[in-house]
C-alpha positions as CSV (number, residue, x, y, z in Angstrom):
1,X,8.5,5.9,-9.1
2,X,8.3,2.7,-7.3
3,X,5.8,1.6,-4.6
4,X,6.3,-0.4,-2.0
5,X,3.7,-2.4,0.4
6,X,4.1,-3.4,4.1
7,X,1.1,-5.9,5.4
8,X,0.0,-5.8,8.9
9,X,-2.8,-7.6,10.6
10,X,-5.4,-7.1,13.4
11,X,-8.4,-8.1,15.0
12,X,-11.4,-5.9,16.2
13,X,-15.5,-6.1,16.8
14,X,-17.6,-3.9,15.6
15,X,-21.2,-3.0,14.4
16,X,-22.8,-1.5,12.1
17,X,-25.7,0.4,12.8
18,X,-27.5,3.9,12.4
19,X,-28.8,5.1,15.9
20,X,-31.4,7.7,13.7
21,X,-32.7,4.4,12.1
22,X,-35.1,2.0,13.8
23,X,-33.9,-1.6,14.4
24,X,-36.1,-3.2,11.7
25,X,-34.1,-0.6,9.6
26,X,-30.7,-1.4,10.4
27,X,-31.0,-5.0,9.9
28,X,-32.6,-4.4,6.7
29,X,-29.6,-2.2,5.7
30,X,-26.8,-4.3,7.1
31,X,-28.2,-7.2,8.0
32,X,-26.5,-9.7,10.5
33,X,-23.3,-6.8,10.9
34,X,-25.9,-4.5,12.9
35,X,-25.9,-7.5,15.8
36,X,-26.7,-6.3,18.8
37,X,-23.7,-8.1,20.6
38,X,-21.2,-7.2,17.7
39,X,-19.2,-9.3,15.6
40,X,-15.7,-9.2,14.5
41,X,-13.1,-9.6,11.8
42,X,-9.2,-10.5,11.2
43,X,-8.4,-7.5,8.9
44,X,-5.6,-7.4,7.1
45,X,-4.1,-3.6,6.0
46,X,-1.6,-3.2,3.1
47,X,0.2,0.6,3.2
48,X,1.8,1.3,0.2
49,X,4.5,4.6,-0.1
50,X,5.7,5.8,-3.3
51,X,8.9,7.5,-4.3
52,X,12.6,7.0,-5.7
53,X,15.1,4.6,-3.8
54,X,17.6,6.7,-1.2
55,X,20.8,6.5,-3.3
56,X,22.6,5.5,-0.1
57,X,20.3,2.7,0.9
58,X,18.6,1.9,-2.0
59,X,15.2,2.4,-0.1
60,X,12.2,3.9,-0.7
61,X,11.4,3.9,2.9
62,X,12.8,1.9,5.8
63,X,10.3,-1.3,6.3
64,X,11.3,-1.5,9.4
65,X,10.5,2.1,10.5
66,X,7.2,2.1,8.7
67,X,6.3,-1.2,10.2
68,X,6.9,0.3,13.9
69,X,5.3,3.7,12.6
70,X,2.3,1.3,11.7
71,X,2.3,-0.8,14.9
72,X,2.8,2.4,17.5
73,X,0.0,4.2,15.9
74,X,-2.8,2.1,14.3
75,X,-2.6,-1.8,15.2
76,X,-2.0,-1.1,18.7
77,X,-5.1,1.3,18.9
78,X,-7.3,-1.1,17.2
79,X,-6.3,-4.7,17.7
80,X,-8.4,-6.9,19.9
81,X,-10.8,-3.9,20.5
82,X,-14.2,-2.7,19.8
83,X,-14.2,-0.1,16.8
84,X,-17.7,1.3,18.2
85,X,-16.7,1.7,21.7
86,X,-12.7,1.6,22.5
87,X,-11.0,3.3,19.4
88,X,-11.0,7.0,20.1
89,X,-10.8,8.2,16.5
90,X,-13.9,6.4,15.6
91,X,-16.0,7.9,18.4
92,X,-19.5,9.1,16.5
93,X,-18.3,7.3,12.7
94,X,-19.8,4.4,11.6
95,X,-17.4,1.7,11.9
96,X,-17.4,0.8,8.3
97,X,-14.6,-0.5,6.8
98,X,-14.5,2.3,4.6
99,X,-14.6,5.1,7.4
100,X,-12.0,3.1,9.4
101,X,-9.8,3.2,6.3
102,X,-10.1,7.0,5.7
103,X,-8.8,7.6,9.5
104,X,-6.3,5.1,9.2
105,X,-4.8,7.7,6.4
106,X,-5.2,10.6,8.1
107,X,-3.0,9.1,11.3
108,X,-0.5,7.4,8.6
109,X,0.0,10.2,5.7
110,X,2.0,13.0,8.2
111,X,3.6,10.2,10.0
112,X,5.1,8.7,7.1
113,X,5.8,12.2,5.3
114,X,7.7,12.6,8.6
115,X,10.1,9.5,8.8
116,X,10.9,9.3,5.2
117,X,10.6,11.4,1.5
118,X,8.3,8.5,0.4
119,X,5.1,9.4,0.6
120,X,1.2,7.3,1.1
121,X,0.0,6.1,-2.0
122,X,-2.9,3.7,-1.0
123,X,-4.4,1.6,1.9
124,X,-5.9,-1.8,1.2
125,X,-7.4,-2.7,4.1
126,X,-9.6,-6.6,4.1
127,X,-12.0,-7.3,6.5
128,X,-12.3,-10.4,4.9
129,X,-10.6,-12.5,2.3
130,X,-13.6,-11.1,-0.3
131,X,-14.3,-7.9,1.2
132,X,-11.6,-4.9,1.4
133,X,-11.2,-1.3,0.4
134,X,-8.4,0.9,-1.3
135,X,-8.1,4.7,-0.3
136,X,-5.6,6.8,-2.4
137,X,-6.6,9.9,0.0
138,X,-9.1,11.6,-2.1
C-alpha cells in the first residue's frame, strides 16, 4: 500500500460559540475564538489516498486531478469566507476545526472513490502551525 499526500491552503473566519450557552459561558469555554466579530485562520489541509500504483502510470492517483477535485469542491467553498455564515455545509455545525474536517471527508471520500481506485485515508487539516486535526473517517 502506499499513501500519498496533496497539501492545499485556505483562509476563513469563524467563531466558536454555543447559541444554548450564555455569553459569560462561551468565552469561558472558548475564550477569545467565541469573538463577537470573528476571527480567522490560514489553514492548511493535507488529503492523503491510499492504494497500489496504476501499472501504466505508476500512480496511485493523478495529483493533478485530486488537486482540481480538492480546489472545485472544498477550497473554493471555503477560502476567504465565513465558516459560520457563508459555507453551506456548515449551516447549524459548530465551526470547529474538527467538524469542518469531518465534512471536508464526506464531500472528498466519493469524489475521490470516483476519479481514481485510490481511496481517502486521512485529512490533516491545521488551523495553525500547533493546532490541527487528523480524521481517518471513523
Amino acid at each position: 500500500m502506499v499513501y500519498v499526500s496533496r497539501l492545499e491552503h485556505f483562509n476563513a473566519a469563524h467563531k466558536l460559540f454555543n447559541p444554548n450557552w450564555s455569553m459569560s459561558k462561551n468565552k469561558e469555554v472558548f475564550g477569545p475564538c467565541a469573538n463577537t466579530n470573528w476571527h480567522g485562520h490560514n489553514y492548511e489541509l493535507i488529503v492523503t489516498v491510499k492504494g497500489k500504483p496504476d501499472p501504466d502510470t505508476g500512480f496511485v492517483i493523478d495529483l493533478k486531478k485530486l488537486s482540481t477535485l480538492i480546489r472545485k469542491n472544498i477550497i473554493e467553498k471555503v477560502d476567504h469566507k465565513n465558516l459560520n455564515m457563508d459555507v453551506p455545509f456548515m449551516e447549524g455545525k459548530l465551526a470547529s476545526t474538527e467538524n469542518l474536517v469531518m465534512e471536508f471527508w464526506n464531500i472528498l471520500a466519493p469524489l475521490i472513490a470516483g476519479i481514481s481506485k485510490a481511496q481517502l485515508h486521512s485529512l490533516k487539516l491545521y488551523e495553525t502551525p500547533r493546532n490541527f486535526v487528523e480524521y481517518f473517517g471513523e
